[in-house]
N, CA, C, O and CB atoms as a CASP TS submission, in Angstrom:
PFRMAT TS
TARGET T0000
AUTHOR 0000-0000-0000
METHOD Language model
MODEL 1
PARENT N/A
ATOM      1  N   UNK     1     111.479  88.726  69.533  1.00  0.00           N
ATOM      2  CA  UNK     1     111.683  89.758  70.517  1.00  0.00           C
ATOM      3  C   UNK     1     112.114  89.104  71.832  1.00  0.00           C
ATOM      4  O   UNK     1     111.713  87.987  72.159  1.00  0.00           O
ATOM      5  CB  UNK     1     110.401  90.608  70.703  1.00  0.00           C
ATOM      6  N   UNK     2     113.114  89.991  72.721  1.00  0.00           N
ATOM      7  CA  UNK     2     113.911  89.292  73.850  1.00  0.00           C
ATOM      8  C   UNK     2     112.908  89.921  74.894  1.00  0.00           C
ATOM      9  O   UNK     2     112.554  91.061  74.591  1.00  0.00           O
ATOM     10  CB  UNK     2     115.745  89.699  74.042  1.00  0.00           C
ATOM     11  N   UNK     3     112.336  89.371  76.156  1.00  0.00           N
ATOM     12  CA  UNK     3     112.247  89.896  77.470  1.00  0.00           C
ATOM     13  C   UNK     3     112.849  89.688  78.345  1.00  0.00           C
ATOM     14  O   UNK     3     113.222  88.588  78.753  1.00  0.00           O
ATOM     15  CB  UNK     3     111.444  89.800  77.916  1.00  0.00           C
ATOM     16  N   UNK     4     113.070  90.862  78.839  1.00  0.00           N
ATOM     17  CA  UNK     4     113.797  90.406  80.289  1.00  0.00           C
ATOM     18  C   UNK     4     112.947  90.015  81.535  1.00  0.00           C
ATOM     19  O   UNK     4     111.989  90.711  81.872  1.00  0.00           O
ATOM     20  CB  UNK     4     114.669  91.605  80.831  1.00  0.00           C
ATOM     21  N   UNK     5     113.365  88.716  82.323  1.00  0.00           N
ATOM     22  CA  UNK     5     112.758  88.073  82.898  1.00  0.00           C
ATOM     23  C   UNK     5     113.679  88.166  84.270  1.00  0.00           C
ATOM     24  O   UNK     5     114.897  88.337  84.242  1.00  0.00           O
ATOM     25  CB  UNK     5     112.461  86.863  82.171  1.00  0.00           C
ATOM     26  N   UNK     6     112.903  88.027  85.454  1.00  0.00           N
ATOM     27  CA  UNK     6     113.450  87.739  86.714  1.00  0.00           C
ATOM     28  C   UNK     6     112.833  86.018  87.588  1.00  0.00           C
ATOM     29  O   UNK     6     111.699  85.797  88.013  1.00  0.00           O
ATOM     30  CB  UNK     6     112.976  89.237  87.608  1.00  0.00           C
ATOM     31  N   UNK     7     113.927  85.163  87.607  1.00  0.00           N
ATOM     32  CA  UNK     7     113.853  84.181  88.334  1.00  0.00           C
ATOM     33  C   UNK     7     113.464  84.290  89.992  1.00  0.00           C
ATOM     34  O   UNK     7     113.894  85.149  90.763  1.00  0.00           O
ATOM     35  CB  UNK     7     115.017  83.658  88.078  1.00  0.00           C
ATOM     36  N   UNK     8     112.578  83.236  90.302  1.00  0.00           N
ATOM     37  CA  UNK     8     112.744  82.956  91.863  1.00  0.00           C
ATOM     38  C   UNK     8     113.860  82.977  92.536  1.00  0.00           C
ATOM     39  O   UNK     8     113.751  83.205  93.740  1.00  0.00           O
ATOM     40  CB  UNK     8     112.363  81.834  92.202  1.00  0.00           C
ATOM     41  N   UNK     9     115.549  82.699  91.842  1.00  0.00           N
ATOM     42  CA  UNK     9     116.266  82.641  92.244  1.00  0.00           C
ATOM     43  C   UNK     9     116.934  83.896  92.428  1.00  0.00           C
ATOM     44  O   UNK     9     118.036  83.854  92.975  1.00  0.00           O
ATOM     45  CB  UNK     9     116.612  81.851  91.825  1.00  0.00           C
ATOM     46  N   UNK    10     116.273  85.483  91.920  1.00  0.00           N
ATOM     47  CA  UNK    10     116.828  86.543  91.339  1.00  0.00           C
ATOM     48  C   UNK    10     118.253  86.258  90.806  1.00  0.00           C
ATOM     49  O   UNK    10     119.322  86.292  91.415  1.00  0.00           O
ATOM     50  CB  UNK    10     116.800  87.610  92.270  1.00  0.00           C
ATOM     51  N   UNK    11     117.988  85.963  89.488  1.00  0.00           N
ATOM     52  CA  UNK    11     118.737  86.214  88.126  1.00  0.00           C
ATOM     53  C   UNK    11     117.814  86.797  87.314  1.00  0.00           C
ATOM     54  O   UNK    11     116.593  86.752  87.460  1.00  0.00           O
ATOM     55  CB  UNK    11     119.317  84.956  87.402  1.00  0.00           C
ATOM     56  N   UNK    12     118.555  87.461  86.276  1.00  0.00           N
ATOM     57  CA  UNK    12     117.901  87.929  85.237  1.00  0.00           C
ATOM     58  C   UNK    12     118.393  87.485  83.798  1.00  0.00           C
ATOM     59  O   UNK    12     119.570  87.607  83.458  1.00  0.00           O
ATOM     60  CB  UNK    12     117.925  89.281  85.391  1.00  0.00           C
ATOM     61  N   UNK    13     117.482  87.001  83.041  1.00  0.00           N
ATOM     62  CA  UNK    13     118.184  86.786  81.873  1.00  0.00           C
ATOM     63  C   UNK    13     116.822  87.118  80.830  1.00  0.00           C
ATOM     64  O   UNK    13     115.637  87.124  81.161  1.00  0.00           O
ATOM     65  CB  UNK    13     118.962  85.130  81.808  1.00  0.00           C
ATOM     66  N   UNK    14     117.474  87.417  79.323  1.00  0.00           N
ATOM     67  CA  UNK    14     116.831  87.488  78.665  1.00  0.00           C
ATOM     68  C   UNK    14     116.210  86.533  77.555  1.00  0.00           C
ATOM     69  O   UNK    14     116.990  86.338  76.623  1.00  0.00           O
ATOM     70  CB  UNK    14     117.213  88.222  78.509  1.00  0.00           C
ATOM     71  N   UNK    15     114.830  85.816  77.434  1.00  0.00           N
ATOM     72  CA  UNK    15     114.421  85.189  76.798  1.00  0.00           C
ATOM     73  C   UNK    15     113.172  85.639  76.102  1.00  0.00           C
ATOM     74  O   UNK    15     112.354  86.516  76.379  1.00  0.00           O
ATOM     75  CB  UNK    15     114.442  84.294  77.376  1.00  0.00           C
ATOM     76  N   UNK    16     113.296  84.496  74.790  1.00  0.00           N
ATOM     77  CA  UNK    16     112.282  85.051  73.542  1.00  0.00           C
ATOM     78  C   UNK    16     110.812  85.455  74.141  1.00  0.00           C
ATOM     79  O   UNK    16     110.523  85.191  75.309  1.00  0.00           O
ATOM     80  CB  UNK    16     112.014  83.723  72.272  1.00  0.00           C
ATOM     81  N   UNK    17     110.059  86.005  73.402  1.00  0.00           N
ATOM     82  CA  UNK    17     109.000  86.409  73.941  1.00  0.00           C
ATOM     83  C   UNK    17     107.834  85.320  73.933  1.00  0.00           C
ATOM     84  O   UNK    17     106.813  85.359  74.619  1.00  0.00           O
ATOM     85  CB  UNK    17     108.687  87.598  73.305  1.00  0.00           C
ATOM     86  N   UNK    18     108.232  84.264  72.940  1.00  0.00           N
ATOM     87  CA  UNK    18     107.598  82.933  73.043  1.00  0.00           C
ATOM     88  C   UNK    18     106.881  81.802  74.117  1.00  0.00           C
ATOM     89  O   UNK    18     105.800  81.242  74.301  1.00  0.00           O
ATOM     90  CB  UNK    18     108.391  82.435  72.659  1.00  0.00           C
ATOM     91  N   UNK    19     108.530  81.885  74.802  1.00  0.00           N
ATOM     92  CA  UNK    19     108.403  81.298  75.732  1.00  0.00           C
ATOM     93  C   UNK    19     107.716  81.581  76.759  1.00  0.00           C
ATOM     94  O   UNK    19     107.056  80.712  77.329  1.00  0.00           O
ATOM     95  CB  UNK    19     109.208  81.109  75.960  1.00  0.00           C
ATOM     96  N   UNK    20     107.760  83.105  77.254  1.00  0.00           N
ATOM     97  CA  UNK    20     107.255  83.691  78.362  1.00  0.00           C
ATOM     98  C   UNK    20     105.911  82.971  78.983  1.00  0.00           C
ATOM     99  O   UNK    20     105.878  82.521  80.129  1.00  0.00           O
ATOM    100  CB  UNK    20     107.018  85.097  77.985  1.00  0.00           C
ATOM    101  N   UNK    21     105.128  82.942  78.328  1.00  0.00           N
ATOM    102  CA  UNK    21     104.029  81.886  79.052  1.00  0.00           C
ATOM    103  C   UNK    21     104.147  80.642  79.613  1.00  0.00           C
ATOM    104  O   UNK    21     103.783  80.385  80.761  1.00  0.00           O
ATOM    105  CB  UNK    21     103.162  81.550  78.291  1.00  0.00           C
ATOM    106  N   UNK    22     104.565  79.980  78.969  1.00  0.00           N
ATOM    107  CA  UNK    22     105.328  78.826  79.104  1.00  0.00           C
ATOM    108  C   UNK    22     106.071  78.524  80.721  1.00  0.00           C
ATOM    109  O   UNK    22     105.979  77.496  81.392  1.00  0.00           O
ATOM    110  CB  UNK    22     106.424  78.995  77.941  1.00  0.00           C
ATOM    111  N   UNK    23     106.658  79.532  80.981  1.00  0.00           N
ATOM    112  CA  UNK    23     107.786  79.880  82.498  1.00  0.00           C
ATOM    113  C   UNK    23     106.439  80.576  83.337  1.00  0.00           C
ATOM    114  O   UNK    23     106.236  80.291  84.517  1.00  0.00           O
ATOM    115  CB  UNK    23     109.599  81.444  82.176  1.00  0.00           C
ATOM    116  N   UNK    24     105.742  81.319  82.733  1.00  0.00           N
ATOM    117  CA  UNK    24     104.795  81.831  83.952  1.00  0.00           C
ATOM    118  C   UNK    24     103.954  80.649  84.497  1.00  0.00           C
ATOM    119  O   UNK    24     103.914  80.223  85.651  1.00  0.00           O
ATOM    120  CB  UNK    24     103.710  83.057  83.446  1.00  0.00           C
ATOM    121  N   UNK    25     103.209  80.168  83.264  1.00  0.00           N
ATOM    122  CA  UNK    25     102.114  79.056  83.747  1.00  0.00           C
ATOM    123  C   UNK    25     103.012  78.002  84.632  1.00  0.00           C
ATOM    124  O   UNK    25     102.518  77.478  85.630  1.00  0.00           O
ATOM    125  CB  UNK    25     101.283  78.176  82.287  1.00  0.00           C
ATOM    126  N   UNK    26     104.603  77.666  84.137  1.00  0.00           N
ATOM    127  CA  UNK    26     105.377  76.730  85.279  1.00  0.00           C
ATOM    128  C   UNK    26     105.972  77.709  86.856  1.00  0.00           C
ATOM    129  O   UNK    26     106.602  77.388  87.864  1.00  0.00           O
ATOM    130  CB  UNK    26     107.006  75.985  84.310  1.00  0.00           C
ATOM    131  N   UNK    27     105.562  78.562  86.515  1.00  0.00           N
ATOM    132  CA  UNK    27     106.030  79.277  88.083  1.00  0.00           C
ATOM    133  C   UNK    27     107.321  79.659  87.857  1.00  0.00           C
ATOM    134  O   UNK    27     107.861  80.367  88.707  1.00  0.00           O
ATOM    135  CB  UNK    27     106.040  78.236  89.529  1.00  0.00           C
ATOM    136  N   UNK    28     107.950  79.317  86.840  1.00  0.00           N
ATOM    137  CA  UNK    28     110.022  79.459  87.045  1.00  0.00           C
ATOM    138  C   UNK    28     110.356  81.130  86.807  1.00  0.00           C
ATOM    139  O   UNK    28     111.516  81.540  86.759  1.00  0.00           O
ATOM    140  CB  UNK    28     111.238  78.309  85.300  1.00  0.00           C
ATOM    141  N   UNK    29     109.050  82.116  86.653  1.00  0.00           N
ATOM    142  CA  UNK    29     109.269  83.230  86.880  1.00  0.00           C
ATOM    143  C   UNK    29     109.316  84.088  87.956  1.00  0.00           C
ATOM    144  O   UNK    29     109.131  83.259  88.847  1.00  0.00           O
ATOM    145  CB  UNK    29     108.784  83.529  86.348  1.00  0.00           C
ATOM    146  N   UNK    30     109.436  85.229  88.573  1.00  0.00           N
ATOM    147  CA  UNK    30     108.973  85.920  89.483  1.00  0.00           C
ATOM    148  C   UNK    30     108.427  87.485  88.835  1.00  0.00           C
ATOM    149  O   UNK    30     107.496  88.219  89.168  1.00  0.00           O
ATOM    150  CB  UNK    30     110.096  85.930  90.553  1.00  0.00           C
ATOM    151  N   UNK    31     109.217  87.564  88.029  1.00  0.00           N
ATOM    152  CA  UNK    31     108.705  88.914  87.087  1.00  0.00           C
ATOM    153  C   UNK    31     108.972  89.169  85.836  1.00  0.00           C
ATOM    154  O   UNK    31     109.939  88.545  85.400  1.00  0.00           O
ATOM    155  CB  UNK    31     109.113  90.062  87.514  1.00  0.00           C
ATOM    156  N   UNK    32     108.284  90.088  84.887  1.00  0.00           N
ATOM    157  CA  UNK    32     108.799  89.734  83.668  1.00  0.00           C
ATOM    158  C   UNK    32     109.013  91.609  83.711  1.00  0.00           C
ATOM    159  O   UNK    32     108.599  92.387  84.570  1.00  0.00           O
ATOM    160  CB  UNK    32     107.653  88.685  82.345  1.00  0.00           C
ATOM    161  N   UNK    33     109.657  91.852  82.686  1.00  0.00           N
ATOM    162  CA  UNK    33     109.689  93.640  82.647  1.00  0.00           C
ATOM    163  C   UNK    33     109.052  94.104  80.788  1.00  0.00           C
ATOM    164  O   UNK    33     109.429  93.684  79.694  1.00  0.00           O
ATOM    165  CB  UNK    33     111.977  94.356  82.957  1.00  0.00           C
ATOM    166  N   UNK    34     107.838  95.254  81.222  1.00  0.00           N
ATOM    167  CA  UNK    34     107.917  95.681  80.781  1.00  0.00           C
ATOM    168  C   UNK    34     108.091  97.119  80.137  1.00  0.00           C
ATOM    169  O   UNK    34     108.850  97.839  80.785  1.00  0.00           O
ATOM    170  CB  UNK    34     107.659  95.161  80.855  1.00  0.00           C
ATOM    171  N   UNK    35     107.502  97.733  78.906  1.00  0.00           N
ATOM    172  CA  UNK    35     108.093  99.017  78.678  1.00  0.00           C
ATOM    173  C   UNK    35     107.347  99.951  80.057  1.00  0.00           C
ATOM    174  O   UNK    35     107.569 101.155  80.183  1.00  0.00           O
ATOM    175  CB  UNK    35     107.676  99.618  76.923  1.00  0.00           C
ATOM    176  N   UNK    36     106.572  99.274  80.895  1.00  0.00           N
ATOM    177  CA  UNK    36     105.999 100.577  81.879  1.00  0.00           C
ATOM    178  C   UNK    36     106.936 100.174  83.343  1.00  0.00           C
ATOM    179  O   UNK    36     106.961 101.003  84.253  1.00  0.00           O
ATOM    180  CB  UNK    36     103.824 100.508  82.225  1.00  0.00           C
ATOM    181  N   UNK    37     107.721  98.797  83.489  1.00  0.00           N
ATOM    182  CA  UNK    37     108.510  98.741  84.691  1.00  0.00           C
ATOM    183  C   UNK    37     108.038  96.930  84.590  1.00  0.00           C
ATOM    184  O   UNK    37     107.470  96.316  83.686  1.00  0.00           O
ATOM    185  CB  UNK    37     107.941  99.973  86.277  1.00  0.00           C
ATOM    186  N   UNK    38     108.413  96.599  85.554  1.00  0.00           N
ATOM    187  CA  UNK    38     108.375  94.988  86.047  1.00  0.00           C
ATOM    188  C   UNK    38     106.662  94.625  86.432  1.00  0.00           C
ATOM    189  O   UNK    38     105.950  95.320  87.157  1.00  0.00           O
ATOM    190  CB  UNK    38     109.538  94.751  87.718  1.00  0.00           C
ATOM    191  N   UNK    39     106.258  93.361  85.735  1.00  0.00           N
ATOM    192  CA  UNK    39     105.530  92.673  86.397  1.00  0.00           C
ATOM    193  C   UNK    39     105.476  91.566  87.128  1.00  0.00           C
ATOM    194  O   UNK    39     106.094  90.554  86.797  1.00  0.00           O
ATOM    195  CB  UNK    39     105.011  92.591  85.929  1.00  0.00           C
ATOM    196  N   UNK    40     104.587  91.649  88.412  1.00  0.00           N
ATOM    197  CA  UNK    40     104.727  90.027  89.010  1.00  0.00           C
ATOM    198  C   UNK    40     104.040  89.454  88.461  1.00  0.00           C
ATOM    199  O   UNK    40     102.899  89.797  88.149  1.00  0.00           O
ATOM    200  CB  UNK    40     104.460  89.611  90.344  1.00  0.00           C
ATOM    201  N   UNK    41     104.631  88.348  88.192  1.00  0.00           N
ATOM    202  CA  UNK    41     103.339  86.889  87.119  1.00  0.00           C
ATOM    203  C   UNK    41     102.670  86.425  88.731  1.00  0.00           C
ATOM    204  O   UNK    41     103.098  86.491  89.884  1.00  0.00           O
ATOM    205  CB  UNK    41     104.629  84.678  85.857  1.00  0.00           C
ATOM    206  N   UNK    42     101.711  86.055  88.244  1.00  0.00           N
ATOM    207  CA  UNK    42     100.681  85.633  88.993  1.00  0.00           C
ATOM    208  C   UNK    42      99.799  86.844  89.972  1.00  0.00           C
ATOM    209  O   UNK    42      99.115  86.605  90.967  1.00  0.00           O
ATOM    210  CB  UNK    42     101.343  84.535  89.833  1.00  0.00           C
ATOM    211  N   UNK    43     100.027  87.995  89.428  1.00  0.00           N
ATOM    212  CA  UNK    43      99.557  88.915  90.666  1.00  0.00           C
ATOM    213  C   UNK    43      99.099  90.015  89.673  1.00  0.00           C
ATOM    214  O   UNK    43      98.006  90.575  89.761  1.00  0.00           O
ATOM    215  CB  UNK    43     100.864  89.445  91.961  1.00  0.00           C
ATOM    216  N   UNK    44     100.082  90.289  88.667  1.00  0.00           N
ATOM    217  CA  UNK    44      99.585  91.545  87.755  1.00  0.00           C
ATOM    218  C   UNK    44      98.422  90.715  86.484  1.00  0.00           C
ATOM    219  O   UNK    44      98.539  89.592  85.994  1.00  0.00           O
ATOM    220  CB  UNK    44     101.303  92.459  86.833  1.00  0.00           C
ATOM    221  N   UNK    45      97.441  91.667  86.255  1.00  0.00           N
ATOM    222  CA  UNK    45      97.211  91.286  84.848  1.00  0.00           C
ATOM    223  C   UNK    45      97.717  91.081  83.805  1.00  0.00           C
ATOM    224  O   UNK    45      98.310  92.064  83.361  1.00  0.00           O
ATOM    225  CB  UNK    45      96.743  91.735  84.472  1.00  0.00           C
ATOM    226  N   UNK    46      97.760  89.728  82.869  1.00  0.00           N
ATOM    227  CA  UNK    46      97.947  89.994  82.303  1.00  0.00           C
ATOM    228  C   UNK    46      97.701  89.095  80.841  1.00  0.00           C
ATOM    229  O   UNK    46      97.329  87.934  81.011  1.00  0.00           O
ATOM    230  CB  UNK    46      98.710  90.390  82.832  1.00  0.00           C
ATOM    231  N   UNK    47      97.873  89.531  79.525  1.00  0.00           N
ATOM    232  CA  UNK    47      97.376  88.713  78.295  1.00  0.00           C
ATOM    233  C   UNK    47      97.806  87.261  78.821  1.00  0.00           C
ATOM    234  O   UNK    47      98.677  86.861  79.593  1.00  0.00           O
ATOM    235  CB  UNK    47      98.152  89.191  76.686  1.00  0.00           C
ATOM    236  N   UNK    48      96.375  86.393  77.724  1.00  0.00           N
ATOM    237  CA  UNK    48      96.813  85.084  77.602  1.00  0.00           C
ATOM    238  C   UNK    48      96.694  84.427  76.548  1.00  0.00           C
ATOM    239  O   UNK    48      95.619  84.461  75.949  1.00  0.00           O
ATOM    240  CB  UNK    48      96.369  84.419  78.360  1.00  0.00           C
ATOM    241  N   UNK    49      97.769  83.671  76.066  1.00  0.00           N
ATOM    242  CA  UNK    49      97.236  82.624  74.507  1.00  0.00           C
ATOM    243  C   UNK    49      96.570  81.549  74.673  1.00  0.00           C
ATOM    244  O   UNK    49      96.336  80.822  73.708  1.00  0.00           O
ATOM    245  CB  UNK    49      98.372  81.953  73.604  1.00  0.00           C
ATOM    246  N   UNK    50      96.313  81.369  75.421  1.00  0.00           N
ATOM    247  CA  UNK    50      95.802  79.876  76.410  1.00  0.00           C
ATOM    248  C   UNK    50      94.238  80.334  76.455  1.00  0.00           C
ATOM    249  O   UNK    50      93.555  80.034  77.435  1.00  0.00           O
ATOM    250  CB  UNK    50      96.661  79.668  78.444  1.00  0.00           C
ATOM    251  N   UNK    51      93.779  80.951  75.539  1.00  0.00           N
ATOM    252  CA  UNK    51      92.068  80.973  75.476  1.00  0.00           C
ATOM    253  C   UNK    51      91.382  79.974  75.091  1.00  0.00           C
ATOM    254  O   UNK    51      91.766  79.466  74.037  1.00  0.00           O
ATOM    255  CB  UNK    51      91.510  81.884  74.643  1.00  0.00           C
ATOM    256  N   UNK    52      90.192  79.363  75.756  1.00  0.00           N
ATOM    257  CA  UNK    52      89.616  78.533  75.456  1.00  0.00           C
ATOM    258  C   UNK    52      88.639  79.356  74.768  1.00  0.00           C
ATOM    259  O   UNK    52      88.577  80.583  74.697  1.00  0.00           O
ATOM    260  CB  UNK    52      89.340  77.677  76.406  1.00  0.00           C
ATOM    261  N   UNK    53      87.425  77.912  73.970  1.00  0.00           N
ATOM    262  CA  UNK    53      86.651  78.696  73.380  1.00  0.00           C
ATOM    263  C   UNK    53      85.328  79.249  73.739  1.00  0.00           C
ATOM    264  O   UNK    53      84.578  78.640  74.501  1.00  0.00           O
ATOM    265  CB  UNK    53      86.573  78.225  72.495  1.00  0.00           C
ATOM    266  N   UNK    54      85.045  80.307  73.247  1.00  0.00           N
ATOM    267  CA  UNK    54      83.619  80.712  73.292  1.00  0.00           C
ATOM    268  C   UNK    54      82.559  79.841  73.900  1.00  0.00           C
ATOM    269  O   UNK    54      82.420  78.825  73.220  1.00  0.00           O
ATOM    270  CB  UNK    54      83.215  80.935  72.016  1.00  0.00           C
ATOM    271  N   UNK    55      81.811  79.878  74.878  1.00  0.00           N
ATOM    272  CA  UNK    55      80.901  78.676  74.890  1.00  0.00           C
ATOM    273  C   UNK    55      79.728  79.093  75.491  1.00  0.00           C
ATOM    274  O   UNK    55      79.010  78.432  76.241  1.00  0.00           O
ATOM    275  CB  UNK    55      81.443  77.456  75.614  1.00  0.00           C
ATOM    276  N   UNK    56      79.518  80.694  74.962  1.00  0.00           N
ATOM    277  CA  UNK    56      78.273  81.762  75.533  1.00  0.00           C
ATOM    278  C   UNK    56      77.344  81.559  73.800  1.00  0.00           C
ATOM    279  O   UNK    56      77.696  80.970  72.778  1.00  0.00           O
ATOM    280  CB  UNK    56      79.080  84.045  76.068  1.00  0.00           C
ATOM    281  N   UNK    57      76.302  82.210  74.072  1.00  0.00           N
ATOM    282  CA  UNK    57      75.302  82.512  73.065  1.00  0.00           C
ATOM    283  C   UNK    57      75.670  83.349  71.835  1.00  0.00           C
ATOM    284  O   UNK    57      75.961  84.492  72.185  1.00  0.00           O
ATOM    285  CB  UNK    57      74.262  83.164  73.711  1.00  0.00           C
ATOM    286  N   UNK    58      75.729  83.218  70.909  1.00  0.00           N
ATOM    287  CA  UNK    58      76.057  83.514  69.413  1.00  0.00           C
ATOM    288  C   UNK    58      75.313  84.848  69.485  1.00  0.00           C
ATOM    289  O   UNK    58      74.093  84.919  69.630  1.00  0.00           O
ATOM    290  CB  UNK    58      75.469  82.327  68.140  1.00  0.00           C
ATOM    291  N   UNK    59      76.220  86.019  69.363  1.00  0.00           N
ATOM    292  CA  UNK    59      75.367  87.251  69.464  1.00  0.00           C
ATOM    293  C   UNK    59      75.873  87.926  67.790  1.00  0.00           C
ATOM    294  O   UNK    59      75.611  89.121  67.652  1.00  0.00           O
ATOM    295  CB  UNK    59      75.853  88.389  71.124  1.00  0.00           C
ATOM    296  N   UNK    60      76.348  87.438  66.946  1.00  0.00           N
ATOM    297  CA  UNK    60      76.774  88.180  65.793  1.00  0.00           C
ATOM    298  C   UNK    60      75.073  87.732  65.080  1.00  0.00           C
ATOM    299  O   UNK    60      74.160  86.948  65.340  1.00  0.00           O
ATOM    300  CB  UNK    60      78.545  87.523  64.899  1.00  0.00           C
ATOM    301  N   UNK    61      75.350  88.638  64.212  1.00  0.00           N
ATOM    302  CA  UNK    61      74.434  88.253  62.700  1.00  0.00           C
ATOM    303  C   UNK    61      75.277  88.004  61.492  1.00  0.00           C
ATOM    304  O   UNK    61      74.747  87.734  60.414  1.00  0.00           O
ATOM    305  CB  UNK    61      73.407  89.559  62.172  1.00  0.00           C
TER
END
């Protein structure tokens, strides 16, 4: 899947959805768009794959 992305430099181009973290965590974004309008990286919420692990108290049985 393609997103459209906005540079610091305002350009826009479209890249895989892969990468997208990748450009946020390096800053080379300013916004990414999605289906509800544009987000700013670093300001909007948002998902991360970059979870570390668990390291609270075991609450399953």
């Amino acid at each position: 899947m393609l997103i459209r992305v906005r540079y610091k430099d305002g350009r826009i181009d479209l890249i895989p959805s892969k990468r997208l973290e990748e450009l946020i965590v390096m800053s080379d974004i300013e916004q990414f768009e999605r289906s509800s309008g544009w987000v700013k990286a670093g300001k909007d919420p948002i998902r991360s794959t970059l979870r570390g692990y668990y390291t609270g108290a075991e609450r399953r049985d």
